[in-house]
C-alpha positions as CSV (number, residue, x, y, z in Angstrom):
1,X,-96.3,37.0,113.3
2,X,-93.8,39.5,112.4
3,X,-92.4,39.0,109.0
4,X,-89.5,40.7,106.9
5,X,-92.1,41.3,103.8
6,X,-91.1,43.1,100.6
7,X,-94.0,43.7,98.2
8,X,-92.7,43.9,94.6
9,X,-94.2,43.8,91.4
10,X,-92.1,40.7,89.6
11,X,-90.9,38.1,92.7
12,X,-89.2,36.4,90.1
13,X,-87.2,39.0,88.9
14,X,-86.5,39.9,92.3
15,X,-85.7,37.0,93.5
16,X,-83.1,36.6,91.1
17,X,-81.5,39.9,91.5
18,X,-80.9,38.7,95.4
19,X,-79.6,35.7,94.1
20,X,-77.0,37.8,91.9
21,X,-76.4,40.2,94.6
22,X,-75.8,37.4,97.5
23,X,-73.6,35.0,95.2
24,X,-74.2,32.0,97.6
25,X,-71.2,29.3,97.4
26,X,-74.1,26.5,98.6
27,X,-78.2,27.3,97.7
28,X,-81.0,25.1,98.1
29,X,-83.8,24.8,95.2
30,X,-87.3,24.5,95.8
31,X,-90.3,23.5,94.1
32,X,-94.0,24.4,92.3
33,X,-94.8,27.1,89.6
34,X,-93.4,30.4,92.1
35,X,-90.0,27.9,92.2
36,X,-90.0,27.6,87.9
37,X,-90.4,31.4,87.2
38,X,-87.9,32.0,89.6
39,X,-85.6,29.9,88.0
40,X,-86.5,31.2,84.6
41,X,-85.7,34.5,85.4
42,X,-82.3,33.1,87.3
43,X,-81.3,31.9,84.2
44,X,-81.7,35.0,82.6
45,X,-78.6,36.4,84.3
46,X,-76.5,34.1,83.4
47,X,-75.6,33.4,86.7
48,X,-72.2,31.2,87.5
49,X,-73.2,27.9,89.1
50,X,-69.5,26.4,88.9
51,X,-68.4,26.9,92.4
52,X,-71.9,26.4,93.7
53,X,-73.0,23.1,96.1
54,X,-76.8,23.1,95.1
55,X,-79.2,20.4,97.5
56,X,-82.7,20.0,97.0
57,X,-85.1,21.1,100.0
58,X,-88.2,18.8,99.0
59,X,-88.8,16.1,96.4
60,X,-91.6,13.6,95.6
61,X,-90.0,10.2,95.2
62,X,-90.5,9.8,91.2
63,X,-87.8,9.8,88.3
64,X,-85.7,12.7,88.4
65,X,-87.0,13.1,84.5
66,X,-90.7,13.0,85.8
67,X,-92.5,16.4,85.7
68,X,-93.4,16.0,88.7
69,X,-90.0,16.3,90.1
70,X,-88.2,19.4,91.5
71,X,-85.0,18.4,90.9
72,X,-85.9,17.6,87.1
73,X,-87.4,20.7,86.3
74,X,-84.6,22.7,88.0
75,X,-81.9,20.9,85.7
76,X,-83.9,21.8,83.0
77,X,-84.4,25.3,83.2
78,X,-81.0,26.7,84.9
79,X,-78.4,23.8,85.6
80,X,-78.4,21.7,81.9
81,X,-76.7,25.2,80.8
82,X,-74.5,25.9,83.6
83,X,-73.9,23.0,86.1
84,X,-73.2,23.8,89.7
85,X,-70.1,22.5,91.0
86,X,-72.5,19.7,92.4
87,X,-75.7,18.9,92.8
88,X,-76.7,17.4,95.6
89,X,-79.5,15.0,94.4
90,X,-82.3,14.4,97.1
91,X,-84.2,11.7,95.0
92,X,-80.8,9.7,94.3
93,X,-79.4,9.9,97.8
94,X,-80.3,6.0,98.2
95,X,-82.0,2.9,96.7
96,X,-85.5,3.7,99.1
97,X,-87.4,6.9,100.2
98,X,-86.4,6.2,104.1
99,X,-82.5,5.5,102.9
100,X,-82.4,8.5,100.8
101,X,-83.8,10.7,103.8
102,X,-81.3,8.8,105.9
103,X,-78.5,9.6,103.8
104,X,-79.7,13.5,103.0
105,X,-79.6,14.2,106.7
106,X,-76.3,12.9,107.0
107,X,-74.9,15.0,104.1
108,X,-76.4,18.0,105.7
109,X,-75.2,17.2,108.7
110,X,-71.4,17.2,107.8
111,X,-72.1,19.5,104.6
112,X,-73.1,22.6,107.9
113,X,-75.3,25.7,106.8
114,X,-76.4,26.3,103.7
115,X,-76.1,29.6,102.2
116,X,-79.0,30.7,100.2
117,X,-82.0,28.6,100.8
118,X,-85.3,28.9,97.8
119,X,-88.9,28.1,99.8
120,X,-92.0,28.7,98.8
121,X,-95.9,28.9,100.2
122,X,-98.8,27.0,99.5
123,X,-102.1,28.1,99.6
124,X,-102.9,25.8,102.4
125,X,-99.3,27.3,104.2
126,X,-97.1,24.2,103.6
127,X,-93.4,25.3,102.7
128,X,-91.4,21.9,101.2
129,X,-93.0,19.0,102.0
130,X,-94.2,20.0,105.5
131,X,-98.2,20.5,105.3
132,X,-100.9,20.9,108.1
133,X,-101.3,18.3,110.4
134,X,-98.3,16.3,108.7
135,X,-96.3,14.5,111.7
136,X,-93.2,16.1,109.3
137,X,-94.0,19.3,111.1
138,X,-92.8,18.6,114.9
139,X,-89.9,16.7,114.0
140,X,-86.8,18.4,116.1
141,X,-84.5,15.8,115.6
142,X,-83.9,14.6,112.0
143,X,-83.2,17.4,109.2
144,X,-84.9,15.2,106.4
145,X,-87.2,13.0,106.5
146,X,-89.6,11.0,104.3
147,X,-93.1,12.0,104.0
148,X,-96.7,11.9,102.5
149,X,-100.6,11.3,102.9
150,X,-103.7,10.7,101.6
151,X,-104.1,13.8,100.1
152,X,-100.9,13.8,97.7
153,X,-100.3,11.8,94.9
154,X,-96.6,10.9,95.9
155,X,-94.6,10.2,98.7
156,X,-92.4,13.1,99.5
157,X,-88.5,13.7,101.0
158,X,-88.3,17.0,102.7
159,X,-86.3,19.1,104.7
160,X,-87.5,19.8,108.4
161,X,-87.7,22.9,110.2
162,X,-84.6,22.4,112.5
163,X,-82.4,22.1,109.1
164,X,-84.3,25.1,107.4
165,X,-83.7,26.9,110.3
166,X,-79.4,26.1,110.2
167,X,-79.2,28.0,107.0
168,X,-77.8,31.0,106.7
169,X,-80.7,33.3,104.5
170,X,-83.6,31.8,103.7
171,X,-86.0,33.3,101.0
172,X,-89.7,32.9,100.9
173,X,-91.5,33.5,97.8
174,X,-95.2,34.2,97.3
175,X,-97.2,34.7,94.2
176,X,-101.0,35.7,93.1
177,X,-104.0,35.8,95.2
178,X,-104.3,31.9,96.0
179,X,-101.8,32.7,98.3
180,X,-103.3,35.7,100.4
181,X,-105.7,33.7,102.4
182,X,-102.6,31.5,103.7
183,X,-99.7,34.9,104.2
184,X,-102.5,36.6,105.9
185,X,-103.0,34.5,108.1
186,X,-99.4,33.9,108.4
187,X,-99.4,37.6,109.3
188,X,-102.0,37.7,111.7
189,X,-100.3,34.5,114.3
190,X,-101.6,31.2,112.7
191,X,-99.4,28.6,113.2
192,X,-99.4,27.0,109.8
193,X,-96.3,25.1,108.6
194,X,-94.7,28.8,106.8
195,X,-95.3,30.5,110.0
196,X,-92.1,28.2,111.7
197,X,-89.8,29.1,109.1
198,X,-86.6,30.2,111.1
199,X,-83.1,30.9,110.2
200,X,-80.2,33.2,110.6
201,X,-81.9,36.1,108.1
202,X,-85.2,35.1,106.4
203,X,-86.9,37.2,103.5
204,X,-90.0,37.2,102.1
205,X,-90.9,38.4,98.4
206,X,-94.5,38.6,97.4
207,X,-96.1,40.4,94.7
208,X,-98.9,42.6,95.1
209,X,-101.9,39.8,94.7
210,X,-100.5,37.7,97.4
211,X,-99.8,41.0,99.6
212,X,-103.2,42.1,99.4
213,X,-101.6,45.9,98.5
């Protein structure tokens, strides 16, 4: 697969520069360790969330003051600060995992394309919630949905790939060598869940270690 790669030292730093430079009026949050360095160097800039709609691509289903919760550790490190016009919670969106999902994909739905989406890369190739062999994966008509397996510890609310793929830029970030194994095969045609990332302009930022360079 043919991928719009940029190999730079500090993906965080760059990552927030493209933020900066983009100034997206709607932008999508991610999750994991790549998502929290990203958003400690976003808050470095001092960036202007007030006229900003921000949604949240994936979640597990715990309290939004959990650890373990993207949402939660977003607030924390950029939008306590400087809160975004509104944030678009994916965990409160209703009472249960399968009414929040329902609700979510009705919000995007009337909300349209979102600006600036944040996704990352797991070792294994997941982006969001949407890992190999997950059902999640070939869903083409529902842009959230509620997830989870075995082999997680939570039950998860994620984005699909038919509402990844309405946004308008996408960014993918990829950092250290855990990573390599999964981007090259990426690379090379595998059809893990990273490899269906679509949407009107995608990027991908990965450092060095990830790159294999």
């Amino acid at each position: 697969m043919t991928i719009d790669l940029t190999v730079v030292d500090d993906v965080a730093a760059a990552f927030a520069r493209l933020v900066v430079e983009r100034a997206p009026r709607s932008f999508a949050i991610s999750g994991g360790s790549g998502a929290q360095s990203c958003y400690r160097a976003l808050a470095e800039t001092g960036y202007d969330w007030s006229a900003v709609d921000v949604f949240v691509s994936d979640e597990r289903w715990v309290p939004v003051d959990s650890d373990d919760s993207n949402e939660g550790v977003a607030r924390r490190l950029l939008f306590d600060a400087t809160p975004p016009r509104r944030l678009h919670s994916l965990r409160h969106a209703g009472s249960t995992i399968e009414t929040a999902a329902t609700a979510y994909d009705h919000l995007l739905t009337v909300f349209g394309r979102v600006e600036f989406v944040h996704l990352g890369l797991g070792p294994d190739g997941h982006t969001a919630s949407l890992f190999p062999g997950s059902p999640a994966i070939d869903v083409d008509d529902r842009l959230v949905v509620a997830t989870g397996d075995e082999h997680h510890q939570h039950p998860r609310l994620s984005w699909t790939f038919p509402a990844i793929a309405r946004s308008h830029l996408v960014v993918v970030t990829v950092s250290g060598s855990s990573k390599r194994a999964a981007l090259d095969a990426i690379r090379a045609g595998a059809d893990l869940p990273g490899a269906r990332i679509r949407a009107h302009e995608v990027i991908w930022l990965a450092d060095p270690d990830a790159a294999g360079t």
